[in-house]
N, C-alpha and C positions, 0 to 999 in steps of 0.2 A: 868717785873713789880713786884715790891716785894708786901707784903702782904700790904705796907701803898698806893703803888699806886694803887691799885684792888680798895682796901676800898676809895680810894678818886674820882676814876670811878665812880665807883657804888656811890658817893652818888650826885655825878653832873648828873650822867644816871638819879636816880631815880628823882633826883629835877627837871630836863629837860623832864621827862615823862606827867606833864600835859601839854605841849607847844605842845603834838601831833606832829604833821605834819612838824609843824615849826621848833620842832628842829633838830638839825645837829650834828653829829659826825666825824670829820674829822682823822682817823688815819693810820701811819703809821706803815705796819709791822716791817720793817727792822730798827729801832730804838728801836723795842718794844718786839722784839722772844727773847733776854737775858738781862740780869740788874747784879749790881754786888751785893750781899745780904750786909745789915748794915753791919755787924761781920766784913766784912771783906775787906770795906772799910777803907784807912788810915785816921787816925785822922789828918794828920799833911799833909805838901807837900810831895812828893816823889821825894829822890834825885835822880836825874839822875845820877850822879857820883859812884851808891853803886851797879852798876852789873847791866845783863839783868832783866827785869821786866816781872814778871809771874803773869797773875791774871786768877782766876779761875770765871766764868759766870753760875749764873742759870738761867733755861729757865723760861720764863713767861706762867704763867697757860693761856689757848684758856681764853678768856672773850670774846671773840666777840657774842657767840652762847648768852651768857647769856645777852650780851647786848643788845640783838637784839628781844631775845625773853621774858626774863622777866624783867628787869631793865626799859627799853626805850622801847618798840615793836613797837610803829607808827612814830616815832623819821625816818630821813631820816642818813643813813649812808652812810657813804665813808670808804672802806679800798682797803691798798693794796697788793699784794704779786707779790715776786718778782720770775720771770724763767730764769731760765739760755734761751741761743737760743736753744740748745739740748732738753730741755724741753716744750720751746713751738713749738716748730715743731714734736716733739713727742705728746702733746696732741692735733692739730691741724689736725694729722693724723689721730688719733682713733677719732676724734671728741668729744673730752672734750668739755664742756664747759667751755671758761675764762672767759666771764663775765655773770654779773647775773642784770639785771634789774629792 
């Protein structure tokens, strides 16, 4: 999420904050843990013809904490993260919690 999609979170969070209850947040982590920054995005198509194609990804700042606590706080949310099976048989062991209600 670069810095225009936070700012346009955050102003749907905050305009969805008087709706209470009623509003809803549906988001996907795995769409949303890297973004490609403006800079360094092409202007133009990218040919397939001109060699392998190398792109460099930065990670999206957490916003959920902030979403949940000061943007939207009564707002109903949906997210999700993703576990390898190694992972969730390993936190189902120790007795993680994986979901939260």
């Amino acid at each position: 999420m670069s810095l225009y999609h936070e700012q346009i979170l955050r102003l749907i969070a905050t305009s969805m904050s008087s709706l209470g209850r009623n509003a809803m947040f549906y988001l996907a982590a795995a769409v949303s843990d890297f973004y490609v920054p403006w800079e360094s995005m092409a202007l133009h198509k990218i040919q397939s013809g001109s060699g392998p194609l190398d792109m460099s990804l930065a990670q999206v700042p957490k916003m959920l904490l902030v979403l949940r606590k000061e943007w939207a706080p009564s707002a109903f949310c949906i997210s999700f993260k993703f576990l390898s099976i190694c992972e969730a048989m390993a936190s189902d062991i120790i007795g993680e919690k994986l979901f939260e209600i």
